[in-house]
OpenMM code with the backbone's topology and positions (N, CA, C; nanometers):
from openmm import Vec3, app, unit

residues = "UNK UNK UNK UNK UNK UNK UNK UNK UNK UNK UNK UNK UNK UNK UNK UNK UNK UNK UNK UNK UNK UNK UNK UNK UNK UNK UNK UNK UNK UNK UNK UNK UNK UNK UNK UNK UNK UNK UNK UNK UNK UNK UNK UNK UNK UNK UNK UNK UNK UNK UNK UNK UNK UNK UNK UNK UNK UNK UNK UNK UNK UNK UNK UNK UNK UNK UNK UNK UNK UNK UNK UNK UNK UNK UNK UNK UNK UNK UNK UNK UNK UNK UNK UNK UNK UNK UNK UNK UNK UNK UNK UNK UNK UNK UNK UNK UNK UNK UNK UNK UNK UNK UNK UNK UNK UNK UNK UNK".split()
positions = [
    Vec3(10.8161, 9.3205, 11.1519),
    Vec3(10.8004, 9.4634, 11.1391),
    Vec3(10.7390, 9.5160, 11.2686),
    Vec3(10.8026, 9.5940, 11.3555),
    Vec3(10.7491, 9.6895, 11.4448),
    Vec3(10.6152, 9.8095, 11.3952),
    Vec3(10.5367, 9.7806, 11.4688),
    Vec3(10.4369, 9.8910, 11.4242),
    Vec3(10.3657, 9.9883, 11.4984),
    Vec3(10.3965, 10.0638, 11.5558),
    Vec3(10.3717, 10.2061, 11.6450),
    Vec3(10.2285, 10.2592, 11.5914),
    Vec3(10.1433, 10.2374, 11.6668),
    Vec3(9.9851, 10.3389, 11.6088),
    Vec3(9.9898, 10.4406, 11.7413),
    Vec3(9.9518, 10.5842, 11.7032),
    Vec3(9.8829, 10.6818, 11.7761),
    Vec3(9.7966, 10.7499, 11.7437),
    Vec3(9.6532, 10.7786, 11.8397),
    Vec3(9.5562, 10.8665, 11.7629),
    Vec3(9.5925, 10.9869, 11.8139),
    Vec3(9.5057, 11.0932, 11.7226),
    Vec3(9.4965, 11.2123, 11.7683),
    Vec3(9.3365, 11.3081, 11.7340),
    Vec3(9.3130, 11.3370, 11.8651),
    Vec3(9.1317, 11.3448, 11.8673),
    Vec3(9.0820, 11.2276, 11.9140),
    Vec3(9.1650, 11.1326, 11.9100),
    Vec3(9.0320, 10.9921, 11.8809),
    Vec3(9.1328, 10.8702, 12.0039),
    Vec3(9.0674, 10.7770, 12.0475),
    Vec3(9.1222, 10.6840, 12.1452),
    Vec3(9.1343, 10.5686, 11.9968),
    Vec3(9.2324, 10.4731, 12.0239),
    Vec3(9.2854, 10.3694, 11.9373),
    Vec3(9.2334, 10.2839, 12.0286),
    Vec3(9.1311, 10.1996, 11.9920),
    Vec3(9.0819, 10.1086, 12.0376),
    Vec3(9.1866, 9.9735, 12.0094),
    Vec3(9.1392, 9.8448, 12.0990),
    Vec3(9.2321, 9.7348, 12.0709),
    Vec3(9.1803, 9.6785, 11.9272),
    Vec3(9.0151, 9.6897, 11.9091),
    Vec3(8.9949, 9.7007, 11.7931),
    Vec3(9.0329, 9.7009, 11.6357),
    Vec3(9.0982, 9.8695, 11.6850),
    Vec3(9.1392, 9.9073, 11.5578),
    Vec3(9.2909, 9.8969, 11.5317),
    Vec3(9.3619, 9.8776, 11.6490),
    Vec3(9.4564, 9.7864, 11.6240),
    Vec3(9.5283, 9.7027, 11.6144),
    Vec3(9.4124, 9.6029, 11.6229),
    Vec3(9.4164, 9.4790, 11.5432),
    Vec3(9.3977, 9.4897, 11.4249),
    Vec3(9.3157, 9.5871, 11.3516),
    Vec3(9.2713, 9.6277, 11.2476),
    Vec3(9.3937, 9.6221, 11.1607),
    Vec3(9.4602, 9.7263, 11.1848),
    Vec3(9.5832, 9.7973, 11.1535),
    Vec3(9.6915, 9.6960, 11.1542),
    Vec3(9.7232, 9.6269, 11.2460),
    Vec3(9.7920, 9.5006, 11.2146),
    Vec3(9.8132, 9.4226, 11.1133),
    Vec3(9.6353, 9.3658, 11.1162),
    Vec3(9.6142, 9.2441, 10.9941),
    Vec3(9.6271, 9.3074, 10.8823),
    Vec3(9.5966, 9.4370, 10.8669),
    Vec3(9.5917, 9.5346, 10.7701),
    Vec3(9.7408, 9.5480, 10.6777),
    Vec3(9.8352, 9.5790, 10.7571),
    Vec3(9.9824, 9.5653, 10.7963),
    Vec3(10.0656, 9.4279, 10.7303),
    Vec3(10.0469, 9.3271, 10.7704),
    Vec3(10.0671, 9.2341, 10.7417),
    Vec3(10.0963, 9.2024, 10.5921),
    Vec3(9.9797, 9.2327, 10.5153),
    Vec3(9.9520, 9.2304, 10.3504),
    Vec3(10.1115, 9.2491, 10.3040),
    Vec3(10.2102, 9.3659, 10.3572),
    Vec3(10.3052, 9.4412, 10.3277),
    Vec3(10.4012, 9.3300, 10.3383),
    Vec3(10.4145, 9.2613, 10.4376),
    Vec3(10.5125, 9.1659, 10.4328),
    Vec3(10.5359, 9.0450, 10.3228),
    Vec3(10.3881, 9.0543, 10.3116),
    Vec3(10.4113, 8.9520, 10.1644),
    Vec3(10.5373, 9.0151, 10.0493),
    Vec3(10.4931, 9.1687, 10.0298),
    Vec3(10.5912, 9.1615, 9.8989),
    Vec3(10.7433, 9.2434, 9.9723),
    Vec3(10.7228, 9.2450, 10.0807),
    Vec3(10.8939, 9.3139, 10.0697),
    Vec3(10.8760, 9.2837, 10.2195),
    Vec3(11.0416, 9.2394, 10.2247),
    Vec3(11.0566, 9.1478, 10.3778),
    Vec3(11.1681, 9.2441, 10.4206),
    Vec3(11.2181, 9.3507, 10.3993),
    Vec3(11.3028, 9.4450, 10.4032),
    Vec3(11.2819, 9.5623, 10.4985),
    Vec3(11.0787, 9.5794, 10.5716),
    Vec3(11.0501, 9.6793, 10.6130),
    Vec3(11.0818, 9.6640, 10.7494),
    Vec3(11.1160, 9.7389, 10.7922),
    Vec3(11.1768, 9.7631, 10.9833),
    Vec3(11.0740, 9.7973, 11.0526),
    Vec3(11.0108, 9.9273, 11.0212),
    Vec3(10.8279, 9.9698, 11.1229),
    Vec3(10.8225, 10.0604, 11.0895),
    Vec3(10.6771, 10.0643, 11.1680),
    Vec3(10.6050, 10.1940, 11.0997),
    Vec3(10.4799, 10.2443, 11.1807),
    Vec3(10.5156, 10.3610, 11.1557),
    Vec3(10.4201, 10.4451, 11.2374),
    Vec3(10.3176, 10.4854, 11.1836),
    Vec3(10.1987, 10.4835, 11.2495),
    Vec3(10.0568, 10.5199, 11.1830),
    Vec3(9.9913, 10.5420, 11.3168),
    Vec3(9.9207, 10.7060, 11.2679),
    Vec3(9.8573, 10.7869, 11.3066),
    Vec3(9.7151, 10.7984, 11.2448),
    Vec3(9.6381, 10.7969, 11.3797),
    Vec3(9.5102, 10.7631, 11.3117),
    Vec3(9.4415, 10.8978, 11.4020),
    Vec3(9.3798, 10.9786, 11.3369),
    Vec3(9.3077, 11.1526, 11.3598),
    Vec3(9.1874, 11.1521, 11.3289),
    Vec3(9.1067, 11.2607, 11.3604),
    Vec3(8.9590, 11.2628, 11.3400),
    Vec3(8.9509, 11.4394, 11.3699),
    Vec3(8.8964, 11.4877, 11.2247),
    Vec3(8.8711, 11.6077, 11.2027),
    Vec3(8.7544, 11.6303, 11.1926),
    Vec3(8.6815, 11.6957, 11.2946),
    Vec3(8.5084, 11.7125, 11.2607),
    Vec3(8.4649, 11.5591, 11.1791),
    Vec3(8.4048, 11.5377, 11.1072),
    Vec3(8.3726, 11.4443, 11.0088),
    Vec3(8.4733, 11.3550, 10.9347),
    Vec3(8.5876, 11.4161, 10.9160),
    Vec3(8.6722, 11.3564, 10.8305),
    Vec3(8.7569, 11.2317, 10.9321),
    Vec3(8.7546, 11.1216, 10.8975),
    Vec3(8.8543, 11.0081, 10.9671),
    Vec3(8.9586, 10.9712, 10.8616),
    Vec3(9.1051, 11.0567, 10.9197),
    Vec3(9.2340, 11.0314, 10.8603),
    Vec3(9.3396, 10.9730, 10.8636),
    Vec3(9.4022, 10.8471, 10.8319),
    Vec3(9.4985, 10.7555, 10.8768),
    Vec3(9.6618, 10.8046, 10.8073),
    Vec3(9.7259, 10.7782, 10.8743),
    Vec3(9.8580, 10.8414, 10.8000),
    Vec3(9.9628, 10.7490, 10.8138),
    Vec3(10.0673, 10.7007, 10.7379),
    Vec3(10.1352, 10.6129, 10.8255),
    Vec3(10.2948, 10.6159, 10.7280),
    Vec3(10.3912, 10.6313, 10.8170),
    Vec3(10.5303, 10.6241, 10.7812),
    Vec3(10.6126, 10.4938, 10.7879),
    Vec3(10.6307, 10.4049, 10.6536),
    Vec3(10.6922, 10.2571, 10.6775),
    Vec3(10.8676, 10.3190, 10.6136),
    Vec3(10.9426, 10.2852, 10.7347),
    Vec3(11.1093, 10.2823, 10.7206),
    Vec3(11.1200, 10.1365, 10.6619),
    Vec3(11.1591, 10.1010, 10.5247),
    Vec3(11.2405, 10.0156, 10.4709),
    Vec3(11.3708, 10.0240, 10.4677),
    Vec3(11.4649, 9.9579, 10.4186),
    Vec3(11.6562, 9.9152, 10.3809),
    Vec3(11.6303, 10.0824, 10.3342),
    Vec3(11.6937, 10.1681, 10.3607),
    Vec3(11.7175, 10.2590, 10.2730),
    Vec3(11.6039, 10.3485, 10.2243),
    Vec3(11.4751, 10.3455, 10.2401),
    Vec3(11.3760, 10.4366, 10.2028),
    Vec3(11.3016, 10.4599, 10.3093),
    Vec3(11.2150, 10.5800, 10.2875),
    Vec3(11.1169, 10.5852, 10.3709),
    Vec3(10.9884, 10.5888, 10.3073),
    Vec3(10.8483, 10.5509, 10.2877),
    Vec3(10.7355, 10.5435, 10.2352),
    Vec3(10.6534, 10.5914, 10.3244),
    Vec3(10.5600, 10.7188, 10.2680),
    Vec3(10.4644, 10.7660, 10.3214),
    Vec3(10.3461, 10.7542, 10.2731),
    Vec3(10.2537, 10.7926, 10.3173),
    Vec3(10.0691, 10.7679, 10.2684),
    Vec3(9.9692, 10.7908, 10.3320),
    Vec3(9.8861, 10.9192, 10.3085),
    Vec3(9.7425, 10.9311, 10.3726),
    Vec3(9.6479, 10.9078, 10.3342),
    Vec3(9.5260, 10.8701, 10.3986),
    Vec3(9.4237, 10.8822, 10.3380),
    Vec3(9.3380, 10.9265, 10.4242),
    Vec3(9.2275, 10.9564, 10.3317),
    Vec3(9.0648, 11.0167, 10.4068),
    Vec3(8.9790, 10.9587, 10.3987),
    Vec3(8.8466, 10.9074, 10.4592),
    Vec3(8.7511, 10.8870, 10.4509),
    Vec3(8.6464, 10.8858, 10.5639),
    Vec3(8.5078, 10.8479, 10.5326),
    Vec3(8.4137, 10.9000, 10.6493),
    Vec3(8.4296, 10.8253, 10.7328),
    Vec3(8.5061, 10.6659, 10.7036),
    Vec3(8.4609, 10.5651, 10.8188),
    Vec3(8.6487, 10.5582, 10.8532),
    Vec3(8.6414, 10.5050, 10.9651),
    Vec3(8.8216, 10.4559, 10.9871),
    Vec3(8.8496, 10.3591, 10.9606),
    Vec3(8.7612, 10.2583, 10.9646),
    Vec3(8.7833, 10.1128, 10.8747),
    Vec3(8.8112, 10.1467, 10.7463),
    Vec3(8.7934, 10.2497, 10.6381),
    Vec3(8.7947, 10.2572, 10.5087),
    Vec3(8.9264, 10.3530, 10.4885),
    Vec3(8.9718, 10.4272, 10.5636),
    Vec3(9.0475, 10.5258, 10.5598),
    Vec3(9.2098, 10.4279, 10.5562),
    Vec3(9.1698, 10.3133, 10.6833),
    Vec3(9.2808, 10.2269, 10.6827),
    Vec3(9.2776, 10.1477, 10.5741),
    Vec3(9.1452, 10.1151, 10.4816),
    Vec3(9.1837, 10.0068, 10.3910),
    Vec3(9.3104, 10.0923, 10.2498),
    Vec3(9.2460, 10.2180, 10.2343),
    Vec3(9.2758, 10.3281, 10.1551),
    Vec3(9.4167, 10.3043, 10.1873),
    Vec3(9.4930, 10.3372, 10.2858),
    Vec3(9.6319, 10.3962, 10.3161),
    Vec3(9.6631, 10.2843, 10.2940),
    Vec3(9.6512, 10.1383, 10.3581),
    Vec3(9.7409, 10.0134, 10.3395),
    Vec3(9.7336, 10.0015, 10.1657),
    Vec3(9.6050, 10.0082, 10.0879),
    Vec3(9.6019, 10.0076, 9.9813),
    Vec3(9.7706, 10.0921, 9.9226),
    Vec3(9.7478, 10.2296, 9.9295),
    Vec3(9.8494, 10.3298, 9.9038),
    Vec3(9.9818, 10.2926, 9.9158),
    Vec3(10.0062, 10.2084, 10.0587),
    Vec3(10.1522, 10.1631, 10.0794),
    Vec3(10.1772, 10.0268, 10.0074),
    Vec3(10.0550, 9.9622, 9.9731),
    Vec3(10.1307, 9.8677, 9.9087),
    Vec3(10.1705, 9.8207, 9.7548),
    Vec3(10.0513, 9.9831, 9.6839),
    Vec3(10.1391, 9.9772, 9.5847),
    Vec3(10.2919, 10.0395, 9.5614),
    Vec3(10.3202, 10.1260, 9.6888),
    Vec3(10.4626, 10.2063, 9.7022),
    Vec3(10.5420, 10.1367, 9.7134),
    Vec3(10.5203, 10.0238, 9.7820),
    Vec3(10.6133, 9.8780, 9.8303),
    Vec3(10.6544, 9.7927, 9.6877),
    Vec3(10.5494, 9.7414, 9.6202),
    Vec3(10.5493, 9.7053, 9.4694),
    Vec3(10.6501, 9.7770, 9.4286),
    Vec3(10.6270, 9.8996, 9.4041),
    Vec3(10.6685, 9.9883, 9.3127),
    Vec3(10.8393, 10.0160, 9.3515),
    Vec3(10.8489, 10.0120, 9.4857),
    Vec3(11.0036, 9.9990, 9.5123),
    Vec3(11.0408, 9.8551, 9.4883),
    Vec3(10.9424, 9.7659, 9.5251),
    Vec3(11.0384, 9.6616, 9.4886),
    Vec3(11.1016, 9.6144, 9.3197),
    Vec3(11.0051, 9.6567, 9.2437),
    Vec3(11.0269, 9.6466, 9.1444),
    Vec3(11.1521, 9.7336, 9.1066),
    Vec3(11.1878, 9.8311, 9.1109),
    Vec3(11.2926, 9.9139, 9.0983),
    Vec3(11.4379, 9.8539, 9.1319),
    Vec3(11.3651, 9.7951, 9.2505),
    Vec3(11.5333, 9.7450, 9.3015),
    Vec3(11.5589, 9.6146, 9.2119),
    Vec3(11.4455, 9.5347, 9.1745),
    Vec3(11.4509, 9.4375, 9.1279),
    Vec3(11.5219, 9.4241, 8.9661),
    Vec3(11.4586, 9.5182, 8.8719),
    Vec3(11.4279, 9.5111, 8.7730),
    Vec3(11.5558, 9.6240, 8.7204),
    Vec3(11.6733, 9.6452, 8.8085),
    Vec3(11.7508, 9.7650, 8.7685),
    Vec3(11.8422, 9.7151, 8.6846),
    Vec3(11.8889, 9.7859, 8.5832),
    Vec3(11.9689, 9.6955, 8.4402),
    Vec3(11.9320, 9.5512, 8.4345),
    Vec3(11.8158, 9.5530, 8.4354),
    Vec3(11.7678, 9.4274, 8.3392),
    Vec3(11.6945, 9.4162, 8.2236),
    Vec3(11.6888, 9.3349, 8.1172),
    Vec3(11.6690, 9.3321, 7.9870),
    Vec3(11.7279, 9.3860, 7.9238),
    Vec3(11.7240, 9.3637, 7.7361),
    Vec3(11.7761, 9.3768, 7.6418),
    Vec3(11.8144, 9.5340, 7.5843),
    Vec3(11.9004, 9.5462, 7.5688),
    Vec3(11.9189, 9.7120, 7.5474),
    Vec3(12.0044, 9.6943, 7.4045),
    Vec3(12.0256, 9.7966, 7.3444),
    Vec3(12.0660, 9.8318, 7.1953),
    Vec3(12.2745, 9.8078, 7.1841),
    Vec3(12.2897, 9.8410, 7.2994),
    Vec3(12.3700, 9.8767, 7.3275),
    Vec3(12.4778, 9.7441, 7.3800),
    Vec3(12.3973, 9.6502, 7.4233),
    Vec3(12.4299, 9.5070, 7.4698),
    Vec3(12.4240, 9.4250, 7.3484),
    Vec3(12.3614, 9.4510, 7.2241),
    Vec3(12.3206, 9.3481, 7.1449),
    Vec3(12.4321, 9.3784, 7.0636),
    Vec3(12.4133, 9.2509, 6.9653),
    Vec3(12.5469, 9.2319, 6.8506),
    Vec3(12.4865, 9.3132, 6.7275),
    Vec3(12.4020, 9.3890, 6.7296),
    Vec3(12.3076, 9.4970, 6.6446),
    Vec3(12.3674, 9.6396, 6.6645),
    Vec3(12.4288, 9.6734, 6.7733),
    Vec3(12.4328, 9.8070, 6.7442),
    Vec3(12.5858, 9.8290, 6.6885),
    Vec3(12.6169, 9.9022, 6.6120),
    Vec3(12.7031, 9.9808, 6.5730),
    Vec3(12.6955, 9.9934, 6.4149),
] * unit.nanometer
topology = app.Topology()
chain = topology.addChain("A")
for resn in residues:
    res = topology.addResidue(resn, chain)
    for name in ("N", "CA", "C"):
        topology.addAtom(name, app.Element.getBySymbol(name[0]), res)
């Protein structure tokens, strides 16, 4: 997976993206399908906001989050994308599968 970080307000330390990387990574465990993704990391007065756009086969997945620290803001958003990732994979996975009324020697 290609992964593009830019700040805005704020310098992206090598730090934090490494951060963002290892962070990143988690995603590959459940879906091997994602191409890259861009994440934008901002700083509003007080507020530290991470944002980040992952292009999969066919979708696009978005996710922000807020918080006071940028270490937490990134745990938040990877959190966010990887239940979106789950949640597509399951869809693709799980499409006409199991028992339906309609399949069984019960209905009519």
């Amino acid at each position: 997976m290609r992964i593009e970080i830019s700040g805005h307000q704020i310098d992206v330390t090598q730090a934090l993206r490494d951060y963002v990387h290892s962070k990143l990574q988690r995603l590959d465990r459940h879906a091997d399908n994602l191409l890259d993704a861009h994440v934008i990391l901002s700083v509003d007065k007080l507020e530290q906001k991470a944002e980040a756009t992952l292009n999969a086969a066919g979708r696009t997945l978005h996710a922000e989050s807020v918080a006071d620290d940028m270490y937490a803001a990134i745990d938040l958003l990877v959190d966010k994308l990887d239940r979106q990732v789950v949640k597509q994979k399951e869809k693709m996975t799980d499409h006409h599968r199991g028992e339906s009324a309609a399949r069984s020697a019960a209905f009519g």
